[in-house]
Structure formats: C-alpha cells, structure tokens
PyMOL Python script that loads the backbone (N, CA, C, O; Angstrom):
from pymol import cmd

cmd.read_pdbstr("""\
ATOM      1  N   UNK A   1     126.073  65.940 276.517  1.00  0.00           N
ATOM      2  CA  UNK A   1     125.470  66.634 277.628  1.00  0.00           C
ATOM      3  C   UNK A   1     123.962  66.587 277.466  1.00  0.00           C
ATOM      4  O   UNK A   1     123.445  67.122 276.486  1.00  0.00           O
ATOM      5  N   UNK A   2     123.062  65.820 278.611  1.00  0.00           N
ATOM      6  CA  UNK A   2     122.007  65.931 278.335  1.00  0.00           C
ATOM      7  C   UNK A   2     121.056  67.176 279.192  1.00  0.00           C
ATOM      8  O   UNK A   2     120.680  67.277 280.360  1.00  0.00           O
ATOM      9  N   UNK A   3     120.880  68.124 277.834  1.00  0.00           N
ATOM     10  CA  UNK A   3     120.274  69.293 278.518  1.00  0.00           C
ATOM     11  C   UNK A   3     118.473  69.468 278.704  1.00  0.00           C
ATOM     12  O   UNK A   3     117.787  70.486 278.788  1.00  0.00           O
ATOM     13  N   UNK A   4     118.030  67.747 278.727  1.00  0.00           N
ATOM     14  CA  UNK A   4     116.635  67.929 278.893  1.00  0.00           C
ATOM     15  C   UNK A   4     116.243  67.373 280.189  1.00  0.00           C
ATOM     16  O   UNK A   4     115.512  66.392 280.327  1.00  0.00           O
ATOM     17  N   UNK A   5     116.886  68.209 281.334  1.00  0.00           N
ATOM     18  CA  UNK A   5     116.673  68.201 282.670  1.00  0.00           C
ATOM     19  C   UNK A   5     115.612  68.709 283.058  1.00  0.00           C
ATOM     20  O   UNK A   5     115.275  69.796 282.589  1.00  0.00           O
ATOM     21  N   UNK A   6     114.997  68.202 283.798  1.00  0.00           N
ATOM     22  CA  UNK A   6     113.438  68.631 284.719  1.00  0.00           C
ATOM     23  C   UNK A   6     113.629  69.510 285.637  1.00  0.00           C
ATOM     24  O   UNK A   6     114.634  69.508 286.347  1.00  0.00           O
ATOM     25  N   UNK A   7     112.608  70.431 285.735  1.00  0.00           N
ATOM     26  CA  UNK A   7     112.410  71.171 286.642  1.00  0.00           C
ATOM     27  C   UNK A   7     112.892  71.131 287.694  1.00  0.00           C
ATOM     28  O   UNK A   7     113.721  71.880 288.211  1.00  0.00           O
ATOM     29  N   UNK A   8     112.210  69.920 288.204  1.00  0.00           N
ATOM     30  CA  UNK A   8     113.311  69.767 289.872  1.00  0.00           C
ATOM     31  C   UNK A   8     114.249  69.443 289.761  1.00  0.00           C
ATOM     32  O   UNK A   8     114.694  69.313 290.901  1.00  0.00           O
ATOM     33  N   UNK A   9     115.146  69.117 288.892  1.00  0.00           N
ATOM     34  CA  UNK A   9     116.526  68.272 288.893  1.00  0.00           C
ATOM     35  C   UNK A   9     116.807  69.800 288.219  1.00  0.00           C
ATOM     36  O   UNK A   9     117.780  70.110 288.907  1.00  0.00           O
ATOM     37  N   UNK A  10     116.652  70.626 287.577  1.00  0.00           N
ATOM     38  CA  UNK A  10     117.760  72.236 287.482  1.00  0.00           C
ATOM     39  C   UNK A  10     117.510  72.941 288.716  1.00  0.00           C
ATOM     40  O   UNK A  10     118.365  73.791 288.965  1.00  0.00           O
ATOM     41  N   UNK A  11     116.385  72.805 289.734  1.00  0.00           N
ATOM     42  CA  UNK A  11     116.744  73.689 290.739  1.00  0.00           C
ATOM     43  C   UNK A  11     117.290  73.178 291.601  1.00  0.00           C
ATOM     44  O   UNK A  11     117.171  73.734 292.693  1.00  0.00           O
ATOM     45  N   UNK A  12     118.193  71.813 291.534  1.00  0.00           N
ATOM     46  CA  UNK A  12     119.102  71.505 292.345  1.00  0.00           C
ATOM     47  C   UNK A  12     120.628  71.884 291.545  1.00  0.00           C
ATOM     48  O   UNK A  12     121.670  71.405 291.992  1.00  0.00           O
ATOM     49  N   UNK A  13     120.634  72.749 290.380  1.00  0.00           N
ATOM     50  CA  UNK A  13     121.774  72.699 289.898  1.00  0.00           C
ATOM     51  C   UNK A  13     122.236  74.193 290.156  1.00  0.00           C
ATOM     52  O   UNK A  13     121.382  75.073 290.042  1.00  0.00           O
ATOM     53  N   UNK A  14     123.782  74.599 290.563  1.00  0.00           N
ATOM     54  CA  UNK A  14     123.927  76.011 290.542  1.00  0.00           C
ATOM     55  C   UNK A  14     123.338  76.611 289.420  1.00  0.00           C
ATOM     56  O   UNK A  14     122.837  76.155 288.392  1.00  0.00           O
ATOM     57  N   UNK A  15     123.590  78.225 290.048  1.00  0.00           N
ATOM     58  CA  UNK A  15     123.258  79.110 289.001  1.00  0.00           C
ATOM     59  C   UNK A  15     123.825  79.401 287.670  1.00  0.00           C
ATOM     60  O   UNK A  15     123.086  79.814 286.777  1.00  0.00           O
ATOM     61  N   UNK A  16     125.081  79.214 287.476  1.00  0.00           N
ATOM     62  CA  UNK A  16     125.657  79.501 286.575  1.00  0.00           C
ATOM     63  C   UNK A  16     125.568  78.390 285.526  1.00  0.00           C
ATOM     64  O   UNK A  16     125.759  78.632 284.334  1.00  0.00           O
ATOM     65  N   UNK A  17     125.215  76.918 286.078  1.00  0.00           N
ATOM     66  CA  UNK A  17     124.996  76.413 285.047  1.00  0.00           C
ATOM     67  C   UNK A  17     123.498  76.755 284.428  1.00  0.00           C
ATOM     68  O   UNK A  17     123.492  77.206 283.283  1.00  0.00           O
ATOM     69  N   UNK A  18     122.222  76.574 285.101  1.00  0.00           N
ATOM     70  CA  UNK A  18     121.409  77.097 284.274  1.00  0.00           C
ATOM     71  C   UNK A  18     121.436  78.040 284.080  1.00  0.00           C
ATOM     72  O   UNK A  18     120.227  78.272 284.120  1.00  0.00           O
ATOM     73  N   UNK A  19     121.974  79.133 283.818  1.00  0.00           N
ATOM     74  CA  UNK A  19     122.173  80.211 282.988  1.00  0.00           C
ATOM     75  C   UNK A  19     122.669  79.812 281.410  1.00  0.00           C
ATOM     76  O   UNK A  19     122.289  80.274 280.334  1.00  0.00           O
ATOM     77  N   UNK A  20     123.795  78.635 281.755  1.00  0.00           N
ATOM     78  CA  UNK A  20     124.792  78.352 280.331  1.00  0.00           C
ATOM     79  C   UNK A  20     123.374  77.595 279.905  1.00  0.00           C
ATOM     80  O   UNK A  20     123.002  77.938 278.782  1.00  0.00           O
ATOM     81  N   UNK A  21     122.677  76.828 280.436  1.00  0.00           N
ATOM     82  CA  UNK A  21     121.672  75.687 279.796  1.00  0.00           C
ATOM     83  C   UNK A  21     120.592  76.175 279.097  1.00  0.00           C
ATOM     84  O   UNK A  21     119.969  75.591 278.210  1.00  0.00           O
ATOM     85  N   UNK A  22     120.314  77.799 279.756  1.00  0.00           N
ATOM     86  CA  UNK A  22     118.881  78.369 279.341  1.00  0.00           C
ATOM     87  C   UNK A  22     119.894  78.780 278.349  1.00  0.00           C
ATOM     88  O   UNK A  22     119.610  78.036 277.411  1.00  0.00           O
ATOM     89  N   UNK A  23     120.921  79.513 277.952  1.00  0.00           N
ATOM     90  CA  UNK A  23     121.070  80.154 276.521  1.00  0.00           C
ATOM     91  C   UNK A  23     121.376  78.832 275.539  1.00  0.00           C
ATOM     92  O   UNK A  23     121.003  78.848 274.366  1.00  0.00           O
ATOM     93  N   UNK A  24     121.833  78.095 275.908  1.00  0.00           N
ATOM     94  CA  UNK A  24     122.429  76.736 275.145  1.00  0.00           C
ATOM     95  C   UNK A  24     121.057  76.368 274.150  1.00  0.00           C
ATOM     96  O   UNK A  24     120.968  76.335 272.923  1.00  0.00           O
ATOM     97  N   UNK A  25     120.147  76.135 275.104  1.00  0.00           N
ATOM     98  CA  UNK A  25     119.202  75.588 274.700  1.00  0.00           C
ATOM     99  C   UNK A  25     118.707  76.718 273.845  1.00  0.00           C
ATOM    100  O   UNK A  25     118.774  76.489 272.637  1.00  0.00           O
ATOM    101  N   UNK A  26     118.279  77.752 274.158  1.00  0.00           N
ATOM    102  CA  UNK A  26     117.446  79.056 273.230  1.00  0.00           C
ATOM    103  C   UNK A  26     118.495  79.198 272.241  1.00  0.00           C
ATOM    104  O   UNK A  26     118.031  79.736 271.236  1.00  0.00           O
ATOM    105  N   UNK A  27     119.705  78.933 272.133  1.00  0.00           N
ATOM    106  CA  UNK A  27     120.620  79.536 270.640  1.00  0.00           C
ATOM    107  C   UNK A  27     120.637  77.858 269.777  1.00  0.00           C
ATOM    108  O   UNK A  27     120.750  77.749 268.556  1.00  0.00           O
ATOM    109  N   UNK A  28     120.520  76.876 270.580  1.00  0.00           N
ATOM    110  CA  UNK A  28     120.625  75.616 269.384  1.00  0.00           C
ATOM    111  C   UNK A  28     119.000  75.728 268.858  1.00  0.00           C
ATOM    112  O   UNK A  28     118.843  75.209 267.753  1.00  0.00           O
ATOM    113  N   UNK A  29     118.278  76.073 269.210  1.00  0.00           N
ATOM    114  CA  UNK A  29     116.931  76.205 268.354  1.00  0.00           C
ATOM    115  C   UNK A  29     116.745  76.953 267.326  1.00  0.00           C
ATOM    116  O   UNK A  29     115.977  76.702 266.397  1.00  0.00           O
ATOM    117  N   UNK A  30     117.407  77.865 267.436  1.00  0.00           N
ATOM    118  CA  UNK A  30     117.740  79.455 266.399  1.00  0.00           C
ATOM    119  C   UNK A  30     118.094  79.051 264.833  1.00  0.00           C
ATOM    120  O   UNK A  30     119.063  78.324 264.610  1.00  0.00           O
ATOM    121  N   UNK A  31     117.473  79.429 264.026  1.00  0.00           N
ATOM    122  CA  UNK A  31     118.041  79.676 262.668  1.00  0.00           C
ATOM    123  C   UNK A  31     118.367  80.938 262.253  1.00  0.00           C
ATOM    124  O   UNK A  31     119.507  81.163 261.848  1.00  0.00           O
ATOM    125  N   UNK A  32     117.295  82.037 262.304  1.00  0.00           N
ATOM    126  CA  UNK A  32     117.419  83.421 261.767  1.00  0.00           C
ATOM    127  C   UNK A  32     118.025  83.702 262.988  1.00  0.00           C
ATOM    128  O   UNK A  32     119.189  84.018 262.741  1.00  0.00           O
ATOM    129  N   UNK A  33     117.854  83.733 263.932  1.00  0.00           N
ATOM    130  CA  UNK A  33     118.641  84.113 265.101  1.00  0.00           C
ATOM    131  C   UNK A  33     120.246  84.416 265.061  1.00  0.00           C
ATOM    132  O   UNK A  33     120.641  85.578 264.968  1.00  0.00           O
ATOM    133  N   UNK A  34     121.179  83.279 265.138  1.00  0.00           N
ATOM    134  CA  UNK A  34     122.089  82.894 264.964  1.00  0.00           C
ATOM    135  C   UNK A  34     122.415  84.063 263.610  1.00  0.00           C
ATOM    136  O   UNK A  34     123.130  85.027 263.885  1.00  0.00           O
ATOM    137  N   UNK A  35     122.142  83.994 262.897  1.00  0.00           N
ATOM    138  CA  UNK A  35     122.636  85.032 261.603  1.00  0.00           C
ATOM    139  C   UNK A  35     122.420  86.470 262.651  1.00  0.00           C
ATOM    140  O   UNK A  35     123.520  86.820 263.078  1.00  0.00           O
ATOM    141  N   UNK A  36     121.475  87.211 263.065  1.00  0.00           N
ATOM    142  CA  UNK A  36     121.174  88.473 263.611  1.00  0.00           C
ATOM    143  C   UNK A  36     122.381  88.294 264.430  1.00  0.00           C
ATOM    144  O   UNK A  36     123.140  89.263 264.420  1.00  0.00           O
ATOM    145  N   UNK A  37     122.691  87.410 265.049  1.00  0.00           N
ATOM    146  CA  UNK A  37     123.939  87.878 266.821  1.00  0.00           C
ATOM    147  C   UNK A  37     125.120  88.057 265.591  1.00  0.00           C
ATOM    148  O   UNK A  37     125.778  89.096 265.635  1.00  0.00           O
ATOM    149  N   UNK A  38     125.428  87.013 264.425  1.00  0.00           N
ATOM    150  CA  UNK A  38     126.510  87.204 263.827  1.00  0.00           C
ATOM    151  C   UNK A  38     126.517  88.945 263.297  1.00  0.00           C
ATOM    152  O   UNK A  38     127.466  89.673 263.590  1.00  0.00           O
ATOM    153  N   UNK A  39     125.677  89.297 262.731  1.00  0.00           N
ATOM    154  CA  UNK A  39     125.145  90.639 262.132  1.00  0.00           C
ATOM    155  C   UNK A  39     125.982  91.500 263.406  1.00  0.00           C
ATOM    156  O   UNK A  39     127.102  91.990 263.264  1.00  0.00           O
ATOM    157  N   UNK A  40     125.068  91.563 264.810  1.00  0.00           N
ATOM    158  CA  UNK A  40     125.816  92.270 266.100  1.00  0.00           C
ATOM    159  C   UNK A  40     127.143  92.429 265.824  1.00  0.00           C
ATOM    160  O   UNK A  40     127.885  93.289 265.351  1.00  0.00           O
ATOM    161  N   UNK A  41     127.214  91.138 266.347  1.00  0.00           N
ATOM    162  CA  UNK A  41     128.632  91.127 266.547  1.00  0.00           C
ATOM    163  C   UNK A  41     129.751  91.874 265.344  1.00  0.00           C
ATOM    164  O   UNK A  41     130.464  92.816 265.689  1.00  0.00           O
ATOM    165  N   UNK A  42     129.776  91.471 264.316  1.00  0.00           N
ATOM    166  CA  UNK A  42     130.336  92.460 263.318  1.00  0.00           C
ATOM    167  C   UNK A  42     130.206  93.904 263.593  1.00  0.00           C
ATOM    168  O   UNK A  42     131.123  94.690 263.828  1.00  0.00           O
ATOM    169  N   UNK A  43     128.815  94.168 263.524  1.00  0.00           N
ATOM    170  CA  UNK A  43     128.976  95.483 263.444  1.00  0.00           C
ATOM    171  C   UNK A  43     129.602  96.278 264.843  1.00  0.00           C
ATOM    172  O   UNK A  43     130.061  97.419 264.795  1.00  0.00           O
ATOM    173  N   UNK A  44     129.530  95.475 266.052  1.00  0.00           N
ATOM    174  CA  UNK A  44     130.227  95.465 267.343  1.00  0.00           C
ATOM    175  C   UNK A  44     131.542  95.917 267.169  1.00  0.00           C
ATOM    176  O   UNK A  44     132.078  96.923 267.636  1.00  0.00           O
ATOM    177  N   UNK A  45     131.949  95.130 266.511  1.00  0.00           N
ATOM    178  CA  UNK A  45     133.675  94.908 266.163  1.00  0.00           C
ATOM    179  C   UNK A  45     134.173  96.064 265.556  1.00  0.00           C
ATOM    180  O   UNK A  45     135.254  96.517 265.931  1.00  0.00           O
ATOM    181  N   UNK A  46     133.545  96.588 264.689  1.00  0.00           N
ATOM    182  CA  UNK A  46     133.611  97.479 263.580  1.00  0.00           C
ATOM    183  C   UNK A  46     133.449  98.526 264.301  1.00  0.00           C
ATOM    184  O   UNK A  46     134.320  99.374 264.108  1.00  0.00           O
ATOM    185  N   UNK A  47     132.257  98.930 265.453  1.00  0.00           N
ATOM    186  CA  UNK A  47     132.512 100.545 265.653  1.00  0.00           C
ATOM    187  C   UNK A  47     133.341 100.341 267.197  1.00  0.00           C
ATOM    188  O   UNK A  47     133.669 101.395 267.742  1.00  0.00           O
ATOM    189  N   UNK A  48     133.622  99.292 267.776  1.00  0.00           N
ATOM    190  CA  UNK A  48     134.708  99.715 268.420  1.00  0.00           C
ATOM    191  C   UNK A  48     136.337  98.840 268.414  1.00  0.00           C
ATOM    192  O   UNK A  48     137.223  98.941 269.263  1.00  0.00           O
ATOM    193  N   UNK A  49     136.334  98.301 267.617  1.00  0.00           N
ATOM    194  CA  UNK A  49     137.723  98.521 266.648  1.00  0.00           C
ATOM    195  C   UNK A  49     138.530  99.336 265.827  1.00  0.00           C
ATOM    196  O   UNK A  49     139.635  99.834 266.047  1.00  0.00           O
ATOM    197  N   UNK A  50     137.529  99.405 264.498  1.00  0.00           N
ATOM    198  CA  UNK A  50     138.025 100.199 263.594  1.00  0.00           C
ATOM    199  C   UNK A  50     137.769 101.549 263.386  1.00  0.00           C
ATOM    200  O   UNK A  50     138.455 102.223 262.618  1.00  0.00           O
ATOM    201  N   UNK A  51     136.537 102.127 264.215  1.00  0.00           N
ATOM    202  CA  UNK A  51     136.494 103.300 264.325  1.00  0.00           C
ATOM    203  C   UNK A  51     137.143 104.418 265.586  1.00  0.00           C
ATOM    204  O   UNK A  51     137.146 105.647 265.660  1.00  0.00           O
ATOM    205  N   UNK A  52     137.589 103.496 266.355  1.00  0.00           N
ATOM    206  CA  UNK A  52     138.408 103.567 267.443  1.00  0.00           C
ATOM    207  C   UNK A  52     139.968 103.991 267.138  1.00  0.00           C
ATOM    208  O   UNK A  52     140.662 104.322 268.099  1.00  0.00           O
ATOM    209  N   UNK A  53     140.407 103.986 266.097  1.00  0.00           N
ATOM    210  CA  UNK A  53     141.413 104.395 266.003  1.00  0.00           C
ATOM    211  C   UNK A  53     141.356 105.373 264.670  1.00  0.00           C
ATOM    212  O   UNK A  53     142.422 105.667 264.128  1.00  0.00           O
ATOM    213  N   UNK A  54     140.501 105.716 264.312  1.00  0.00           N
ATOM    214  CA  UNK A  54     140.064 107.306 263.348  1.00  0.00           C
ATOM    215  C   UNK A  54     139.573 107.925 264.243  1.00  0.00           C
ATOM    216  O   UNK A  54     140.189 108.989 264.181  1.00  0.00           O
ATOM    217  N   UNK A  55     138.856 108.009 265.077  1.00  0.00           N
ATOM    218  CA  UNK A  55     138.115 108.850 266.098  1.00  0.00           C
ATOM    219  C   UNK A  55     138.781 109.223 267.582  1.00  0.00           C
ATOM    220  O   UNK A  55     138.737 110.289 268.195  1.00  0.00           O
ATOM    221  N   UNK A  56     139.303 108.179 267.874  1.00  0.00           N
ATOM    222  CA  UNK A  56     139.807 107.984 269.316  1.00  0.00           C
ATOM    223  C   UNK A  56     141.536 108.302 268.984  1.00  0.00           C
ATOM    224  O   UNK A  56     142.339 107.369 268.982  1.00  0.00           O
ATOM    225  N   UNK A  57     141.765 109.078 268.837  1.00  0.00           N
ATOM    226  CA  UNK A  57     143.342 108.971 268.641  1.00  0.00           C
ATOM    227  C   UNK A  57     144.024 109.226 270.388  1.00  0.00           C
ATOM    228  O   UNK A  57     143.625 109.954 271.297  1.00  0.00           O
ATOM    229  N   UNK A  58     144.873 108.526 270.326  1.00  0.00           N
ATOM    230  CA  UNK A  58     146.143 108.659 271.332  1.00  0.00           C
ATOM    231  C   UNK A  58     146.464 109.841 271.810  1.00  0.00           C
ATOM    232  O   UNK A  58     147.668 109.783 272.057  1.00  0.00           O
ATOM    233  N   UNK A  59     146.071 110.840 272.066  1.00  0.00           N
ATOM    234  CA  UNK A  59     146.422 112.080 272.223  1.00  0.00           C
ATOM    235  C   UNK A  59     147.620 112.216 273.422  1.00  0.00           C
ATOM    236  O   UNK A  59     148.584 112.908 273.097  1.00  0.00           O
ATOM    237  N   UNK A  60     147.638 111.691 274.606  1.00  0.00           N
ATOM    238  CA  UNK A  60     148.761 111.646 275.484  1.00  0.00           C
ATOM    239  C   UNK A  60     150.470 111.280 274.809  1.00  0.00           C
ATOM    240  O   UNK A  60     151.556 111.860 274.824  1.00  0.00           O
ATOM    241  N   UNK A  61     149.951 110.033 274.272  1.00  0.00           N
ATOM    242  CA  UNK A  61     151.157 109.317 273.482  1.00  0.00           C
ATOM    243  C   UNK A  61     152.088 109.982 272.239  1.00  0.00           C
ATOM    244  O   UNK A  61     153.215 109.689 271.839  1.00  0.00           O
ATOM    245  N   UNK A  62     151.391 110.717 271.928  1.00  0.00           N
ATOM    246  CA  UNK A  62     151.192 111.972 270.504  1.00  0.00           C
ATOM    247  C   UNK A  62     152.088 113.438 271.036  1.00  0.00           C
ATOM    248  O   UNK A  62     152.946 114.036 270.387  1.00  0.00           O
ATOM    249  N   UNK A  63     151.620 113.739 272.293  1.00  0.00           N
ATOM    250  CA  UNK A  63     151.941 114.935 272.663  1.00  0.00           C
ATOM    251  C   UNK A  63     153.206 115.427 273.533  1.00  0.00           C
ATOM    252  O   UNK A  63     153.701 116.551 273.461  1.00  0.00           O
ATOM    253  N   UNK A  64     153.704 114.208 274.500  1.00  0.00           N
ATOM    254  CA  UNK A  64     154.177 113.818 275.805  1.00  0.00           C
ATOM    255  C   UNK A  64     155.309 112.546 275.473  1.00  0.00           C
ATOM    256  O   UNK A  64     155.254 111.647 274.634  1.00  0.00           O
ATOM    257  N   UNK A  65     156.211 112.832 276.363  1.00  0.00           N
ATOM    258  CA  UNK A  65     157.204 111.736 275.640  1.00  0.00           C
ATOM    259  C   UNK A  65     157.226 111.152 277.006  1.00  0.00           C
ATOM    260  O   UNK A  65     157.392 109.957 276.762  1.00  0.00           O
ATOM    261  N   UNK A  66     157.149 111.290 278.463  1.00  0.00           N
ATOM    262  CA  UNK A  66     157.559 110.536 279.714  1.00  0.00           C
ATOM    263  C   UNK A  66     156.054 110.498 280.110  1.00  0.00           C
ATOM    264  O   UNK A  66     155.114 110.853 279.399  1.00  0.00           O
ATOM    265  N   UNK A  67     155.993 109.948 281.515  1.00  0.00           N
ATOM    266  CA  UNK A  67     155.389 109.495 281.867  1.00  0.00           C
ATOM    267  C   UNK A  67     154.592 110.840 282.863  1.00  0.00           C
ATOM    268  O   UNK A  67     153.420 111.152 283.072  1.00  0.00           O
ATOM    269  N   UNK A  68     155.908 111.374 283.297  1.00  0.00           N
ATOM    270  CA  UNK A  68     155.691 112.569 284.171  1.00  0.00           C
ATOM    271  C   UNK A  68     154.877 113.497 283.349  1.00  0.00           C
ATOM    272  O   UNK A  68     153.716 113.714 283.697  1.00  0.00           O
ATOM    273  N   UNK A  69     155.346 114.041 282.341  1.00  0.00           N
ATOM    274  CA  UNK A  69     154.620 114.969 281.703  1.00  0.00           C
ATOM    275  C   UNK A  69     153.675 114.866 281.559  1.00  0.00           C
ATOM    276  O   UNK A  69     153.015 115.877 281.799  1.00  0.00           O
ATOM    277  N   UNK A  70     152.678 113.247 280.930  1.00  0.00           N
ATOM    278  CA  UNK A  70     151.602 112.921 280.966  1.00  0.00           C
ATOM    279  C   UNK A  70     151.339 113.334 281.832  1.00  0.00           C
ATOM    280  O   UNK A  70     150.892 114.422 281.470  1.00  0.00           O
ATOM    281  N   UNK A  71     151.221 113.273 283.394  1.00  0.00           N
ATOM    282  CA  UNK A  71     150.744 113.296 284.129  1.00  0.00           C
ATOM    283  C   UNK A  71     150.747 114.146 284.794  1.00  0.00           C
ATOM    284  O   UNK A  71     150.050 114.222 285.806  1.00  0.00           O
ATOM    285  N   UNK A  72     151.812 115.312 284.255  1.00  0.00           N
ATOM    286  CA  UNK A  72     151.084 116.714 284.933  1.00  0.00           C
ATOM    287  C   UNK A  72     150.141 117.343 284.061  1.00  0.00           C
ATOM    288  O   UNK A  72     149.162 117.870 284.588  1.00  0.00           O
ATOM    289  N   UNK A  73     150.256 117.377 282.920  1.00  0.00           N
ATOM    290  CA  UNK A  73     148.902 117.564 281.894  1.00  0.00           C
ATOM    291  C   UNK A  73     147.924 117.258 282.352  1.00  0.00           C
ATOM    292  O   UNK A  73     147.193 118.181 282.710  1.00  0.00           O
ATOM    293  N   UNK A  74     147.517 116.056 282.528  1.00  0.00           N
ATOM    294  CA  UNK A  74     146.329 115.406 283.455  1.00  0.00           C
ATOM    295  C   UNK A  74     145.784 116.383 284.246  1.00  0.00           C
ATOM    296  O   UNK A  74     144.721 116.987 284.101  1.00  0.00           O
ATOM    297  N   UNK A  75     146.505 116.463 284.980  1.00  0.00           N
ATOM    298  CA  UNK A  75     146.377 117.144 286.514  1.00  0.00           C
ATOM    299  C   UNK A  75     145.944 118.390 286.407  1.00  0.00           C
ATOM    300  O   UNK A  75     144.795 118.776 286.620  1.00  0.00           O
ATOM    301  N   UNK A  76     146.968 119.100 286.038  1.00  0.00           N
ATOM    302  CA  UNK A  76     146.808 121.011 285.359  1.00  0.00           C
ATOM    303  C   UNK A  76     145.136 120.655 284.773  1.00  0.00           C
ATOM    304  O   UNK A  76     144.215 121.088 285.465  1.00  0.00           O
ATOM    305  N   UNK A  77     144.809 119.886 283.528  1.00  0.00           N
ATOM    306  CA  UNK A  77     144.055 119.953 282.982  1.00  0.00           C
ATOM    307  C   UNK A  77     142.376 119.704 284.163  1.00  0.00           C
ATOM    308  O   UNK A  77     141.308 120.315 284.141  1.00  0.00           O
ATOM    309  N   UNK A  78     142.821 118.647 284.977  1.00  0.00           N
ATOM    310  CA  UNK A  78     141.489 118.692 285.735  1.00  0.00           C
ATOM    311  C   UNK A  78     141.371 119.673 286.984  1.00  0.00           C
ATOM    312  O   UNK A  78     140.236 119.870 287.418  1.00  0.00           O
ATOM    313  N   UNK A  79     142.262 120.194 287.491  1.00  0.00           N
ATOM    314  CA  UNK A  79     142.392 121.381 287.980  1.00  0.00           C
ATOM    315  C   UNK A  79     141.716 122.562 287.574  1.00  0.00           C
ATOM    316  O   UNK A  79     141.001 123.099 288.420  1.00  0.00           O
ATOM    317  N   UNK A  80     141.818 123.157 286.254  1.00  0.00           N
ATOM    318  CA  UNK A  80     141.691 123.683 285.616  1.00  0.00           C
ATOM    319  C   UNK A  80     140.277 123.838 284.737  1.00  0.00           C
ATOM    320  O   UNK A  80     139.732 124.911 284.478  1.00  0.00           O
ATOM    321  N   UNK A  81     139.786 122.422 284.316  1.00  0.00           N
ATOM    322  CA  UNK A  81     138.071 121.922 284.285  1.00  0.00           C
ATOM    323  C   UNK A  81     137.226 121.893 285.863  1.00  0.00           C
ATOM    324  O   UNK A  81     136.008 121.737 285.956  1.00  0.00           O
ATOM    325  N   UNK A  82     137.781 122.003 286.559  1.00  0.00           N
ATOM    326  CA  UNK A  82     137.029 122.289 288.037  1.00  0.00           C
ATOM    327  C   UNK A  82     136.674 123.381 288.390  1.00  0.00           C
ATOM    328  O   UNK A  82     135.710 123.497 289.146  1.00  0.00           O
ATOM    329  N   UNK A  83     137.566 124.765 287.796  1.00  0.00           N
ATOM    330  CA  UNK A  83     137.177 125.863 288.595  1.00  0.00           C
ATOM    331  C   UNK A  83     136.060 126.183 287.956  1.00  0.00           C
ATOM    332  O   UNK A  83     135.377 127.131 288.345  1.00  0.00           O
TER     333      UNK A  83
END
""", "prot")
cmd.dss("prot")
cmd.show_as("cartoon", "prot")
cmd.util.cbc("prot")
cmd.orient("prot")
C-alpha cells in the first residue's frame, strides 16, 4: 500500500480512508510511542476487566432468580429514588 499520496490525490479519497492513513502513517513512525499505547492499553484492560468483577458485582443475578422479580425490583426501586 502506497501511503505517500499527495495532497490532491487524498482529497479525492473518502474520509475514512484518510483517517486509517493519517494514523497508519503517525503509529509506523513511533518507537517510544508504540510502547506508551501498549502501557494504555494494559492498564485499560485491567481496570475494566479485572476490577470489574471485585467492584462491580452482579447484584440482580445474586438476589432474584426470574426475570420478573428482577424487574419489579427495578421498578419499586426507581419509583421509590424519584419521590
């Protein structure tokens, strides 16, 4: 893929490709870069993966065995946060 297109020849190209071409090009130049997004991304993963299920527990699934019940809980409950 040759991504050393001219000016006038990308503003004849949709948008979505120069979008893919401007990051293509800015991440194959990257050295320290490329390590920092990897860095993100981990730590991405980590607080909403694994802390997602110590923090975030299931509470409907936990409490309620049908579907109905869930869902009058719900209800009662925002009823109830309104007045």
């Amino acid at each position: 893929m040759d991504t050393n297109i001219s000016t006038k020849e990308n503003g004849r190209k949709n948008i979505f490709t120069r979008i893919f071409l401007f990051y293509y090009e800015g991440f194959k130049g990257m050295t320290l870069g490329k390590t920092l997004w990897l860095i993100i991304i981990i730590k991405l993963a980590i607080m909403f993966g694994i802390l997602k299920i110590f923090f975030f527990p299931n509470f409907l699934n936990s409490q309620f065995d049908t579907e109905k019940e869930k869902s009058e809980y719900v209800g009662t409950q925002l009823i109830e946060k309104s007045k």
